[in-house]
N, C-alpha and C positions, 0 to 999 in steps of 0.2 A: 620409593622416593616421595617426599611429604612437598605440599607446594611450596614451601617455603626454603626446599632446599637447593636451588639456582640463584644465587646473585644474578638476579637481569640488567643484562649490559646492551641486550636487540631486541626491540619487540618488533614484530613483524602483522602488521593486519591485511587479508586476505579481503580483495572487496572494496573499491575505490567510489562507495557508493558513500549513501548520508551516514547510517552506523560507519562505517571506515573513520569517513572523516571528524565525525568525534570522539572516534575513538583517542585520532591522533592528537588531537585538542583537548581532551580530557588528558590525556596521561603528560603532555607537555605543562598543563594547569597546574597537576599534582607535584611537577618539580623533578619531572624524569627527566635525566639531560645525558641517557643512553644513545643509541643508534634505532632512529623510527624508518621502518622498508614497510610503502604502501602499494600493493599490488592490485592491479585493473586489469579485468578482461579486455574493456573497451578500450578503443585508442585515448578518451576525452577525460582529462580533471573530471571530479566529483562535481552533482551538477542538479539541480531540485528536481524532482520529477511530475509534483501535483502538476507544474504547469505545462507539462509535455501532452496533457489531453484539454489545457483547460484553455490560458493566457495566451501560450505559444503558436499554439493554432489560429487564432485572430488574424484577421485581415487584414491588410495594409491600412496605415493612417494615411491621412490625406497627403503627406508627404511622398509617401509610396516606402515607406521603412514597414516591415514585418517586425515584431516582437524579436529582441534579442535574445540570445541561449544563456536562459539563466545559471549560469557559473555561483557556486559556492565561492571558491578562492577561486586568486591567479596563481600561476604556476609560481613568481617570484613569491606568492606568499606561502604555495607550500614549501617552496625547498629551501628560501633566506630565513621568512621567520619563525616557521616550524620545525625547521632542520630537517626536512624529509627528502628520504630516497625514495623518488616517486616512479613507481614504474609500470609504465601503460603499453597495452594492446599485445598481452597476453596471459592466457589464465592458468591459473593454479592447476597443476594436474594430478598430484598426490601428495599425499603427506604420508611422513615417517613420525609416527611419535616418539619411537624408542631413539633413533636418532635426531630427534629435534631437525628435520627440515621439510620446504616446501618445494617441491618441484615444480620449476616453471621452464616452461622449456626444455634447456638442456644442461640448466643451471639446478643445483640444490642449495638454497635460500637456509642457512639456518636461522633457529631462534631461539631465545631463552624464554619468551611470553609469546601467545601466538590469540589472535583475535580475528575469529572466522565471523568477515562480514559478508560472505556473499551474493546472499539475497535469493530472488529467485527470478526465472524463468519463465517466458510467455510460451504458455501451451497453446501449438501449430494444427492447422484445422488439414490432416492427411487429403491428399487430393488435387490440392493445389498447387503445389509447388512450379516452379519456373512462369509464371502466370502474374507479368505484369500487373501493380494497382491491389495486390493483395498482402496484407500487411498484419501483424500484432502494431499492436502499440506497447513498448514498453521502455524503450531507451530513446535516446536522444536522434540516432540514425532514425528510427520508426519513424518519428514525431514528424522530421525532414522529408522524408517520402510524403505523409499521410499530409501536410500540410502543402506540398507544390501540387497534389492531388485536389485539394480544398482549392487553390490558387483558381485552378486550372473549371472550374465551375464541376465538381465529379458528382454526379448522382451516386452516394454513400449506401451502401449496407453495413448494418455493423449487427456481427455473428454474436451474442451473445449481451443481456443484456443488464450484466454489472455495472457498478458506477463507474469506471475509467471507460464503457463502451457506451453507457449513456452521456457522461461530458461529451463526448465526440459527436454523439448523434445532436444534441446539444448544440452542440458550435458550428455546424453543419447548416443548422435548421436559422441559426443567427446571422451564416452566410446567408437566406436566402437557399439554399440548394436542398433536393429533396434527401431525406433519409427515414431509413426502415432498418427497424429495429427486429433481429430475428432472435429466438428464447426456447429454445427447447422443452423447456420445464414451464411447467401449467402456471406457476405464480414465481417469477424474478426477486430478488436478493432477499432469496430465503434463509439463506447461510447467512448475511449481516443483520438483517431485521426482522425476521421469523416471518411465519406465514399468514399473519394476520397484514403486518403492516407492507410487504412486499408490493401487493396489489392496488395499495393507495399510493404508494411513492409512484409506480410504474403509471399510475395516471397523468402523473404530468405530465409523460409523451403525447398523450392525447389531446393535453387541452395547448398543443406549444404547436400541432400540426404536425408532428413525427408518428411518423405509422411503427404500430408494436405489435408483434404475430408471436404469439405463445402460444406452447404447447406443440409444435413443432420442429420437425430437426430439419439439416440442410441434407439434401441428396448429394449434390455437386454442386460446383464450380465452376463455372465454360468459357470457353473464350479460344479465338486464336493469337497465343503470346502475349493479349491482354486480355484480364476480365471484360467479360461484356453482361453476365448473367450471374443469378442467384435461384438455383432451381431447390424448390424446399420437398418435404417428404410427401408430401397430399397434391405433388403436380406443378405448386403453385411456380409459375417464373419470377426474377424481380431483375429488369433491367440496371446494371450497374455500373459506372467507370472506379472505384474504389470501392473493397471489402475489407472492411475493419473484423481482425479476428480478437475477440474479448471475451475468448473463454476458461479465466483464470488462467493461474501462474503455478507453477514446480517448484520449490526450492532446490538450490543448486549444490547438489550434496553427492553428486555422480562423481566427481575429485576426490573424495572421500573414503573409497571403496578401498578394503584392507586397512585402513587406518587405525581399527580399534574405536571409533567413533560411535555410540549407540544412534540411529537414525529411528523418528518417531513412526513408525507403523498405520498410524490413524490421523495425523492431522501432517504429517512428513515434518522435515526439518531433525538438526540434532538436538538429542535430549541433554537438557540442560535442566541444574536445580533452581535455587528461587536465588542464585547470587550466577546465573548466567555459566557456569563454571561446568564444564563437558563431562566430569570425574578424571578425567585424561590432567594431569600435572601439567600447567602452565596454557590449557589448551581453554579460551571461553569462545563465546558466537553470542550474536546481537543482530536483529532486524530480523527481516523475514524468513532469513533460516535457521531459526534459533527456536525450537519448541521447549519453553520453560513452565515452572510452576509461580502461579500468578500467586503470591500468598494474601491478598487484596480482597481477592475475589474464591480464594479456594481451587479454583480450578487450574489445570496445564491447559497453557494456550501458543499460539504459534499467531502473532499478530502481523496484517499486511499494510500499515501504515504509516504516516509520516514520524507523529509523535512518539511512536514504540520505538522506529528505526535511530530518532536521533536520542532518545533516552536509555537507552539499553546499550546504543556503542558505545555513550558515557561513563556509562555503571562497569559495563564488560572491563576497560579500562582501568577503572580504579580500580576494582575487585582484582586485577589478574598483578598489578603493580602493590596492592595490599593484601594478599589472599588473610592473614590472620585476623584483619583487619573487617571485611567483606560484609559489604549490606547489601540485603536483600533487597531485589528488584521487584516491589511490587504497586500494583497502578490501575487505576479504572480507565481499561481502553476509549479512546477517542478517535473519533474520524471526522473528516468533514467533506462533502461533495458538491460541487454549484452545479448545477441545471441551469438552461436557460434566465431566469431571473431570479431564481431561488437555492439556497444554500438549505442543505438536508445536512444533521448534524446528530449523532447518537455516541451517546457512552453507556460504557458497560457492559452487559453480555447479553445477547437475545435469547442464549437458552433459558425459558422463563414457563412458570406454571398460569400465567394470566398475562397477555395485553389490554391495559385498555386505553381508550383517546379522553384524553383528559379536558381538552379544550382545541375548540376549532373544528373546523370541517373539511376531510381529505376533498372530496368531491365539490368543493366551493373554490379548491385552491385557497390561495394567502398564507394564511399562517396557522399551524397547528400542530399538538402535543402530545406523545403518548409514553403511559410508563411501562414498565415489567415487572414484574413482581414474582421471585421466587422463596417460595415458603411465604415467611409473614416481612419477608426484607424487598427493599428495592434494589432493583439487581440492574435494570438500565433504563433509558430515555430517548427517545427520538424526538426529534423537534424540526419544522421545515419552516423555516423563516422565522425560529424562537433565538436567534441569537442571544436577546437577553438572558433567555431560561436556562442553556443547558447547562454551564459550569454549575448553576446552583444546586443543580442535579447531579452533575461528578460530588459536590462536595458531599451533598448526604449518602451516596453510595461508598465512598472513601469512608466515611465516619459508621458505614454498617445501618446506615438510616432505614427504619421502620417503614415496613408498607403504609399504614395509618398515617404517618406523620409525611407521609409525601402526597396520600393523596389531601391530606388539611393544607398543605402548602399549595398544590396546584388549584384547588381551589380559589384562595386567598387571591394567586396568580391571576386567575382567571377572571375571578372580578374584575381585580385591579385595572387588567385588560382590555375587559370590557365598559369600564368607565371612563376611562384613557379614551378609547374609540368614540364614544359618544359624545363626550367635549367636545373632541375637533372634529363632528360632522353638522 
C-alpha cells in the first residue's frame, strides 16, 4: 500500500502536547475539513511547558495571585473552532498498523492519518518513591506540587544539573531560599554544549549563590513520609524539604511495542526520514519522540525543545495530508534557557572539532560568545546574554556558513560591542 492510497477522512494525533496541537492547526490551515481525534495522557488541554520550571514557579505578586497555567487554547477553541475531538486523561496503549487503530482504553480509535505526538517521559530517581516533596518536573501536575513546595519556604535540592533543573534551582535561589545543585558527571550539559562550554555555563550557579556538587552521585533519599535529606556518594548529607529529580527524559515509545514501528537504538524515539514520515503508510511523529534525519545539518537527531516540537507537528501534518507532495523537515536547532538574570541561547549542533569563545568572559559573567566549528564549517553558537548575536548565527549555519567567515563576523561583532560599551560608560 503506497501513501497515497487512503482517502483521509480521520486523522488521529496521539499527544495533547505543543507538536499535537500543531499539528491540529496545521492540517485544519491546509483545508482538511475531515474528522481531527486529539488524544492526552494527562487529564489537561495542551498547555506551554518552558514556563512550568521558569514563569510559573514565581512568587506571588503583591496581590497575592500566583502565575496563571499557561494554556495554549481553550477547550471552546479546540472543539468549536477547530472541530476537535479532544480527549483527555488517558493514553495510547498500542497501535495496529495493519488495522489502522489506536488503543485507548477499551476503545479502538481508528485512523486514516495518524501523528504520534507523544513526547517523552521524566526519568525517576529508584529509591524514592512514596516520599513526600519529591518530584520530576515535567508536566503541569509536577510544576503544581514543586511550586506549593516553593510557597511553602522548602530548602530545594535539585538531582541533576540540566537546564530545566537549573531554572528551578534558579527560581529557588530568586525566592530567597536555599538550593543545591547535585551532577553526577565531572562537567554538566555535556550532551547540549559540549565539554568545553558545560563548566562555564554551570558557573553561574556560583556566582547567583546556589551551591553545585559535581562529580558525584546520590546514595539515597530519607525521610519519614517526607524528604528530610540528600545523602550523596562520598558521605556527604544535604538537609532538604523538596528534591527536584532532573535527570533527563525517555521518549514515550513503550505504547509502541509490536507495532512494526522502527524505535532509534542510540538517541531512542521512532525513526523517521528527513519528511517526519515512520515508513509505516500514513504513520509520521513530531517533537521529542521523533528521531529524524536533519538534512540541515547531515546528521539524525531526536531534539528536546520548544521550537523543534512546534515545527515538526507542523511539517508532520502537512506531509502526512500531502505525502506526494512532502517537504523535507530540516532546521538549525535552537533552544533557549533563563538563569537567574541571564538568558543562555545555542543553535546548532555541539558535536564540533574545536570550541572556541569569541567574545566575552565566562568567569566575569555578563555577556559572552562561543562558536563550533566542525571541519572548515560552523556547525553552532552559544551565547549568554548575546540576544542580539545568536539568529545571526542560525543564519550562517542555515546557509552552510564558513568557519573563516564567522570567526571575520564575530570579530567585527566584537568590536562593534565593545565600542557600544565604551560610549555609555
Amino acid at each position: 500500500m503506497s501513501q497515497a492510497d487512503v482517502d483521509p477522512r480521520r486523522l488521529v494525533v496521539v499527544g495533547a502536547s505543543l507538536a499535537g496541537l500543531r499539528a491540529v492547526e496545521a492540517a485544519r490551515k491546509t483545508g482538511f475539513t475531515g474528522e481531527i481525534v486529539l488524544i492526552g495522557a494527562e487529564d489537561h488541554l495542551p498547555y506551554d511547558r518552558p514556563p512550568l520550571s521558569k514563569a510559573f514557579l514565581a512568587a506571588a505578586d503583591d496581590s497575592g495571585e500566583l502565575p496563571e497555567v499557561p494554556w495554549f487554547r481553550t477547550e471552546e477553541t479546540m472543539r468549536e473552532e477547530l472541530g476537535v475531538d479532544v480527549r483527555l486523561g488517558q493514553p495510547a496503549t498500542a497501535l495496529d498498523t495493519e488495522a489502522r487503530t489506536v488503543t485507548v482504553g477499551d476503545e479502538q480509535i481508528p485512523y486514516d492519518l495518524l501523528v504520534i505526538a507523544t513526547g517523552a517521559h521524566a526519568r525517576l530517581l529508584p529509591g524514592a518513591e512514596g516520599l513526600d516533596g519529591v518530584h520530576p518536573l515535567r508536566t503541569l501536575d509536577d510544576s503544581l506540587a514543586v511550586r506549593d513546595k516553593l510557597e511553602a519556604g522548602a530548602r530545594t535540592v535539585v538531582i541533576g544539573a540540566g537546564f530545566i533543573g537549573s531554572e528551578l534551582a534558579s527560581t529557588a535561589r530568586k525566592r530567597g531560599l536555599e538550593a543545591t545543585i547535585v551532577e553526577a558527571l565531572p562537567t554538566p550539559l555535556v550532551r547540549a554544549t559540549g565539554h568545553e562550554m558545560g563548566a562555564a555555563i554551570a558557573s553561574l550557579h556560583e556566582l547567583n549563590g546556589t551551591t553545585l556538587r559535581c562529580g558525584v552521585g546520590v546514595a539515597s533519599i530519607e525521610g519519614d513520609g517526607k524528604v528530610e535529606r540528600v545523602v550523596l556518594a562520598d558521605g556527604t548529607t544535604i538537609e532538604a524539604d523538596l528534591v527536584v529529580v532532573g535527570i533527563g527524559v525517555i521518549p514515550s515509545v513503550g505504547w509502541l511495542e509490536g507495532s512494526g514501528l522502527m524505535i532509534d537504538s542510540t538517541i531512542g524515539g521512532i525513526v523517521c526520514d528527513e519528511n517526519l514520515w515512520t515508513g509505516v503508510p500514513g504513520v509520521y511523529a513530531a517533537g521529542d519522540v521523533a528521531s529524524w534525519m536533519n538534512p540541515t545539518l547531515g546528521e539524525r537527531q531526536r531534539m528536546e525543545n520548544w521550537t523543534a516540537a512546534a515545527e515538526q507537528g507542523a511539517a508532520a501534518a502537512r506531509n502526512a495530508l500531502d505525502p506526494e507532495n512532502a517537504k523535507a523537515y530540516g532546521t538549525v536547532p535552537y533552544f533557549w534557557s533563563d538563569w537567574y538574570d541571564v538568558r543562555i541561547q545555542f543553535v546548532g549542533s555541539p558535536d564540533a572539532d574545536e570550541v572556541l569563545l569569541v567574545d566575552g568572559d565566562p568567569a566575569a559573567g555578563g555577556r559572552w560568545v562561543a562558536l563550533y566549528r566542525r571541519g572548515d564549517r560552523l556547525i553552532g553558537a552559544l551565547t549568554v546574554n548575546g540576544q542580539t548575536e545568536i539568529m545571526k548565527y542560525r543564519v550562517q549555519i542555515m546557509k552552510g556558513g564558513s568557519w573563516d567567515d564567522a570567526l571575520a563576523f564575530a570579530e567585527k561583532r566584537r568590536i562593534a560591542h565593545a565600542e557600544k560599551f565604551a560610549a555609555s560608560v
